[in-house]
C-alpha positions as CSV (number, residue, x, y, z in Angstrom):
1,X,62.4,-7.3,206.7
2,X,64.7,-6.8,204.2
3,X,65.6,-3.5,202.3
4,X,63.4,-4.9,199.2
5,X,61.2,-5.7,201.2
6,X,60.6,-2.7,203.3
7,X,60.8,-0.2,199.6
8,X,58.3,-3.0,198.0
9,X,55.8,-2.3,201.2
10,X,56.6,1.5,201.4
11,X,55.8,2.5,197.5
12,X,52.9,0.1,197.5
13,X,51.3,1.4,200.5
14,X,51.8,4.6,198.9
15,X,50.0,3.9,195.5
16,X,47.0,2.8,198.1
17,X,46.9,5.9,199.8
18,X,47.2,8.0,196.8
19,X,44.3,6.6,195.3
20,X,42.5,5.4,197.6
21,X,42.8,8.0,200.3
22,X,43.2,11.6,198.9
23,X,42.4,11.2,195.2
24,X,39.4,9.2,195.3
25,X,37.4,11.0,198.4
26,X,38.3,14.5,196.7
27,X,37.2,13.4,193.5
28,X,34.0,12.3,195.5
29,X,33.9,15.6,197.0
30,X,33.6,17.1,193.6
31,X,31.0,15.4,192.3
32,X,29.0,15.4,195.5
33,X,28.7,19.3,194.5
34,X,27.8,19.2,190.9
35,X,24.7,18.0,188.7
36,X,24.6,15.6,186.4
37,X,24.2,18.7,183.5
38,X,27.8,19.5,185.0
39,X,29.4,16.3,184.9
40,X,29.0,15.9,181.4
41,X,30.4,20.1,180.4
42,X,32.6,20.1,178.3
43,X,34.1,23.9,177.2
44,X,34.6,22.4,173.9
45,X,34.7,19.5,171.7
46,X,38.2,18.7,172.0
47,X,38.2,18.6,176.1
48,X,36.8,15.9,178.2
49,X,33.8,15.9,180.7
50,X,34.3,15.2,184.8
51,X,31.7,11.8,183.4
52,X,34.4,11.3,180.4
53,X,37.3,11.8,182.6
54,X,35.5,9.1,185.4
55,X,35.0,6.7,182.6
56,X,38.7,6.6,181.2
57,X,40.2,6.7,185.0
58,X,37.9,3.5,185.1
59,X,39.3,2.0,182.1
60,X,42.7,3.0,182.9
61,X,42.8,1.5,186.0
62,X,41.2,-1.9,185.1
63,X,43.3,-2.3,182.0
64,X,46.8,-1.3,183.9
65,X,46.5,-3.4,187.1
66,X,43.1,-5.6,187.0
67,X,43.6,-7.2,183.5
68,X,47.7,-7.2,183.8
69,X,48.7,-7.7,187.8
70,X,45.4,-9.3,188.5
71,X,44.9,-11.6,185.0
72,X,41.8,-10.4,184.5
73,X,40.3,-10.2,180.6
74,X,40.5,-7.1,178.9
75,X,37.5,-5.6,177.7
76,X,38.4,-2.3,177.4
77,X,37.1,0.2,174.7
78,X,39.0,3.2,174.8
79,X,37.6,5.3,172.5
80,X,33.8,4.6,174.0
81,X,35.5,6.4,177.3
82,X,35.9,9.5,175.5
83,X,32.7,9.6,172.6
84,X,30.3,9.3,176.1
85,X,28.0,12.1,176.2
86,X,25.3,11.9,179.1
87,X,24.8,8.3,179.7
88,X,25.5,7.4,183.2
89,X,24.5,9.6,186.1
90,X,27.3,10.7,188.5
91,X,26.0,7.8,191.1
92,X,26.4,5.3,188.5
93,X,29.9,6.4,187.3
94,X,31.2,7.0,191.0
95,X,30.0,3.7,191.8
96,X,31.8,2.1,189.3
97,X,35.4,3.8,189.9
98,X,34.9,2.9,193.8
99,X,34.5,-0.8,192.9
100,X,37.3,-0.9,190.4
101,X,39.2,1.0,193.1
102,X,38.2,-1.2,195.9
103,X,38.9,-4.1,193.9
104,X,42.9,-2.6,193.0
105,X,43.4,-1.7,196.6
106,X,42.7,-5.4,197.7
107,X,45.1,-6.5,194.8
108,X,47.7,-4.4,195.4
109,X,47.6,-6.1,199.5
110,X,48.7,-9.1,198.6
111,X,51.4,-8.0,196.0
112,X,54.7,-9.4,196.9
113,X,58.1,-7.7,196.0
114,X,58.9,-10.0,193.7
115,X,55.4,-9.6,191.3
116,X,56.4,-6.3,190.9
117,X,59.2,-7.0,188.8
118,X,57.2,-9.5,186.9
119,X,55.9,-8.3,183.5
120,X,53.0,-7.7,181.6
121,X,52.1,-6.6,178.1
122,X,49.8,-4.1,178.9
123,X,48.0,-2.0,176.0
124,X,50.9,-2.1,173.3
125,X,53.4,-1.7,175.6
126,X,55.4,-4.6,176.3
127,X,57.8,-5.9,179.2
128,X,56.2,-3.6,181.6
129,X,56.5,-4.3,185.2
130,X,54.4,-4.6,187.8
131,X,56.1,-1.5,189.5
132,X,55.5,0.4,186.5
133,X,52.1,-0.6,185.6
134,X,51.4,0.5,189.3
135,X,53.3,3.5,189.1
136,X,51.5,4.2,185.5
137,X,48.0,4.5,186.9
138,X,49.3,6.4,190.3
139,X,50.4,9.1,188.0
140,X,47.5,8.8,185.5
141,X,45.2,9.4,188.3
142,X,46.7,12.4,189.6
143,X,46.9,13.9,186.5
144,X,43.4,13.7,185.8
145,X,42.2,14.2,189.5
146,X,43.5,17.8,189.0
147,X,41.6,18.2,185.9
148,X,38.4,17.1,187.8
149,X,39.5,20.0,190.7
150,X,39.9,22.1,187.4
151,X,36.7,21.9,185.9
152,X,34.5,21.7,189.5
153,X,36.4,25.2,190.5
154,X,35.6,26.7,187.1
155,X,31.8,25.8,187.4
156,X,31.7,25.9,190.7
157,X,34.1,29.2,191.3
158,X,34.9,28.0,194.9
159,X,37.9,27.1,197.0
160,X,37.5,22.9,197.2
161,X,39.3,23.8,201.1
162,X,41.7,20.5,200.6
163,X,44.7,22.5,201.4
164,X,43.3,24.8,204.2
165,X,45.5,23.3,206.2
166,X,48.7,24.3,204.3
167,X,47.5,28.2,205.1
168,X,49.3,30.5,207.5
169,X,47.6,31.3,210.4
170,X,46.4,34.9,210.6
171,X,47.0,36.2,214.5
């Protein structure tokens, strides 16, 4: 394999396991240990829910990769992300963000180095490339994975135990 090549395959196999195989099963974790009244807590009106935060990964990730890379419509309303208060339970909204994930990770296998330099006019942004795009929602998912950690350690007030590992061992 060439060096473009081999960097094309390294960065998306990374995007995949970001998503797919830390963020998404700690995010599960999370919500595994809350109710449905905790989902949708806000601590005010100006701050997002865990169900808000689900809903506008969702959208995010459709818009960004399934609508651009993948040439799917766009059907996404933004603002409905956010205005949510209570209207899907926590099986509904994780199964929806597992599908749209599922659906990425088997999009982002048959991406070829060349597609991600290919461009899309995603949102208002325009000229942005696959690598970006890909990139784009990597980052966006992180970010509001740790709000999700956030807000389950408030209500919860318990160690999640994802970086145990990193710990020194006491003798």
């Amino acid at each position: 394999m060439d060096t473009k090549t081999n960097l094309a395959t390294g960065f998306l196999e990374l995007s995949r396991r970001k998503l797919r195989g830390e963020f998404w099963p700690r995010v599960v974790t999370c919500l595994q240990g809350l109710t449905e009244e905790q989902i949708w807590w806000r601590p005010n009106d100006k701050s997002n829910s865990i169900g808000n935060l689900l809903l506008h990964l969702n959208g995010n990730l459709r818009q960004w990769i399934i609508c651009s890379i993948g040439q799917q419509p766009d059907r996404r309303d933004r603002d409905a992300e956010f205005s949510e208060r209570g209207g899907l339970n926590k099986d509904a909204l994780q199964r929806n963000l597992d599908r749209t994930l599922t659906e990425i990770d088997s999009l982002l296998q048959g991406i070829q180095p060349d597609d991600l330099l290919r461009t899309y006019t995603i949102q208002k942004y325009e000229n942005v490339t696959g690598l970006e795009a890909i990139f784009h929602v990597t980052e966006h998912f992180a970010m509001h994975y740790g709000q999700i950690l956030y807000i389950t350690k408030l209500l919860k007030d318990t160690d999640l135990g994802f970086f145990k590992h990193l710990e020194k061992q006491k003798p």
